[in-house]
C-alpha atoms as one frame of an Amber mdcrd trajectory, in Angstrom:
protein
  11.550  12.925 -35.461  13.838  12.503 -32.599  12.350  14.803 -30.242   9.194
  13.539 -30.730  10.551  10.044 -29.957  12.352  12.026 -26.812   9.361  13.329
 -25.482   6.798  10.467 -26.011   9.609   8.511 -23.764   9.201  10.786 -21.525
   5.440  10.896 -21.477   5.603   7.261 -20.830   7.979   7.940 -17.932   6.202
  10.170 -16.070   2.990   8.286 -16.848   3.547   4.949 -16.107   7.498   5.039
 -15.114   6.709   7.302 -12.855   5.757   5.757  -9.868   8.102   6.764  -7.349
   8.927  10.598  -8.497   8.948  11.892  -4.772   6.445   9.400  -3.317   9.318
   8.441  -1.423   9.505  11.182   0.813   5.610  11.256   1.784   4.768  10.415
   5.346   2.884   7.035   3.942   5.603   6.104   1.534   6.815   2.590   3.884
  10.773   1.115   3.302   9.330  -2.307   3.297  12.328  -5.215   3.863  10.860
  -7.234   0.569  12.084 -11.373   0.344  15.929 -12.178  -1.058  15.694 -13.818
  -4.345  17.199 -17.480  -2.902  14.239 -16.938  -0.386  11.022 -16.737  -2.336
  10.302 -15.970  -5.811   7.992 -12.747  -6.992   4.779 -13.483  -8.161   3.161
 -10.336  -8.529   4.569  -6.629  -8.218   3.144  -3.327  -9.343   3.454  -0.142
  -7.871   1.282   2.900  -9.638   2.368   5.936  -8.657   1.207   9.902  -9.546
   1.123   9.864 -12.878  -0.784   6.706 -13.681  -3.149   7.262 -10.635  -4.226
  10.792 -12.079  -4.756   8.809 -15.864  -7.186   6.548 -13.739  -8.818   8.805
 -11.730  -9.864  10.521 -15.381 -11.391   7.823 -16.427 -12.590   6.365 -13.205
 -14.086   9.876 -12.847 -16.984   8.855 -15.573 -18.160   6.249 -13.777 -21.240
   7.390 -11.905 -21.580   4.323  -9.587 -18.923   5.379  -7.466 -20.506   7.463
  -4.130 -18.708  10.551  -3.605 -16.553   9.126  -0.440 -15.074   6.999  -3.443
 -14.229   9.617  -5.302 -12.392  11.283  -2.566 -10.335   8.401  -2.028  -9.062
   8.137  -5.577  -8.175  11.767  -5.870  -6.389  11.910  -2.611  -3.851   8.412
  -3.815  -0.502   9.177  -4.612   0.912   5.465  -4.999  -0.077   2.204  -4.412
   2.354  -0.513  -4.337   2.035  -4.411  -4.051   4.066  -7.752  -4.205   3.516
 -10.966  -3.683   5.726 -13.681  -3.538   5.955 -17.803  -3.800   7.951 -18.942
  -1.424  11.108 -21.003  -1.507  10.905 -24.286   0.917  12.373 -23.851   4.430
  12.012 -19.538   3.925   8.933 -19.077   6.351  10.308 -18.576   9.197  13.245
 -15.903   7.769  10.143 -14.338   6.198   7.931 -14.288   9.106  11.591 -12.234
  11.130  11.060  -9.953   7.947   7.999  -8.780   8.808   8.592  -8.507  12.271
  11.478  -6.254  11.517   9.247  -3.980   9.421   6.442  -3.308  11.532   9.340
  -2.892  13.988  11.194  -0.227  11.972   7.820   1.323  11.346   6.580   1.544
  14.515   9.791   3.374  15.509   9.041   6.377  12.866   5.799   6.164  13.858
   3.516   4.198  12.294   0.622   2.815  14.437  -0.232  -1.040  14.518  -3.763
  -2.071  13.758  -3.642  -5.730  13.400  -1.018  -7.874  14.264  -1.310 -11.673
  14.138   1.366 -14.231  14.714   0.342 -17.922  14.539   3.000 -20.909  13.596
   2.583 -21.083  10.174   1.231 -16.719   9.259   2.247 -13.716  10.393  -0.005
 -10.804   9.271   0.357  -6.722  10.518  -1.376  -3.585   8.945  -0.300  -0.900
   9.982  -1.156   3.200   9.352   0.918   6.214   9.374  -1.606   9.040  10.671
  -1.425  12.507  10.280  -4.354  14.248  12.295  -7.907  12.294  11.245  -6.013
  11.340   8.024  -4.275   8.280   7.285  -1.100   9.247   5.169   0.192   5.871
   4.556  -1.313   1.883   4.952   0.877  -0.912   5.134  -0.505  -4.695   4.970
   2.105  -7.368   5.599   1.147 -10.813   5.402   3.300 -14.316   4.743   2.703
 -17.790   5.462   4.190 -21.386   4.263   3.323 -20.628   1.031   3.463 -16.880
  -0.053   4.415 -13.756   1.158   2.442  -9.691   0.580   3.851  -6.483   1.043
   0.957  -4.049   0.868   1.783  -0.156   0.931  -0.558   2.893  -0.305   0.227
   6.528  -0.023  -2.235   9.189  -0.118  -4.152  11.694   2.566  -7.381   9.596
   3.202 -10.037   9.799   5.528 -10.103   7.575   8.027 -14.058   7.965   8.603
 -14.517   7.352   4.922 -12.117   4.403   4.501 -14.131   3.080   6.972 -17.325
   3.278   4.960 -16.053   2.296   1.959 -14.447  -0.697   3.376 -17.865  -1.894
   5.526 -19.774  -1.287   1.609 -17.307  -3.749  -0.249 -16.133  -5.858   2.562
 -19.814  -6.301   3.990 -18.855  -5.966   7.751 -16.997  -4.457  10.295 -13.799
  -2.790   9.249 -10.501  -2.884  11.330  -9.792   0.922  11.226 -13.607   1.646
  12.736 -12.076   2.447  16.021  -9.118   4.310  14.628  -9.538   8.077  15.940
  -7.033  10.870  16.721  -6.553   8.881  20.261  -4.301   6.492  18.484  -1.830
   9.412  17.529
């Protein structure tokens, strides 16, 4: 009875615990400087990592609407992480240095800026970590007067069908059409 109550925990572990067994040492996996808790207050968080993503992408696999470039992006995620966050009055501005800091930090170990938008009130950056024609890593800070996002997925994806996928669901232009090996 015990080892079966040993090794269920650790099928739940590695299944849904599991979300950072080695993702941290991808090339895509980003240190993000997340909010202190007297600055904002977390909202939403979730990060899915290998084991949960390869439970989806079994049952994901039976649905036959998805196009085959869809496909390929779901096998090729290791981990997906998001949080959001309310934030505490007077904190935009320390927030806003935050995320300067991090696209500063990962433009240093290479990561390549995409978008990067700094009005009085929002600061947005998304940023990729390329390897070749792949995109290892995407990173999508945002944070205004309100709330704050730290955005990070890990995988090998292709940047020509990101680009597809994102002009199907997004109905327009996508950000990373011009995104070629030039940018390396």
């Amino acid at each position: 009875m015990i080892l079966r109550c040993v090794l269920a925990g650790l099928v739940c572990v590695i299944l849904l615990g599991g979300c950072s067994l080695g993702v941290s040492f991808e090339p895509g996996y980003a240190d993000l400087d997340y909010p202190e808790i007297w600055e904002a207050e977390a909202e939403e968080s979730f990060s899915i990592g290998p084991g949960l993503l390869s439970l989806a992408r079994w049952a994901i696999s039976l649905d036959d609407q998805l196009d085959d470039g869809e496909h390929e992006l779901l096998q090729n995620l290791r981990s997906v992480r998001v949080k959001t966050y309310s934030l505490k009055e007077g904190a935009a501005a320390n927030i806003s240095e935050r995320i300067a800091r991090t696209r500063a930090a990962l433009l240093r170990k290479g990561w390549t800026n995409i978008v990067s938008v700094r009005e009085e009130q929002s600061h947005s950056a998304i940023l990729v970590r390329l390897g070749g024609e792949r995109i290892q890593g995407l990173v999508i800070l945002h944070s205004d007067a309100e709330e704050a996002v730290f955005f990070n997925v890990v995988g090998d994806i292709s940047v020509q069908n990101l680009t597809q996928i994102s002009r199907k669901h997004l109905h327009g232009e996508s950000v990373l059409a011009g995104l070629t090996s030039a940018h390396l």
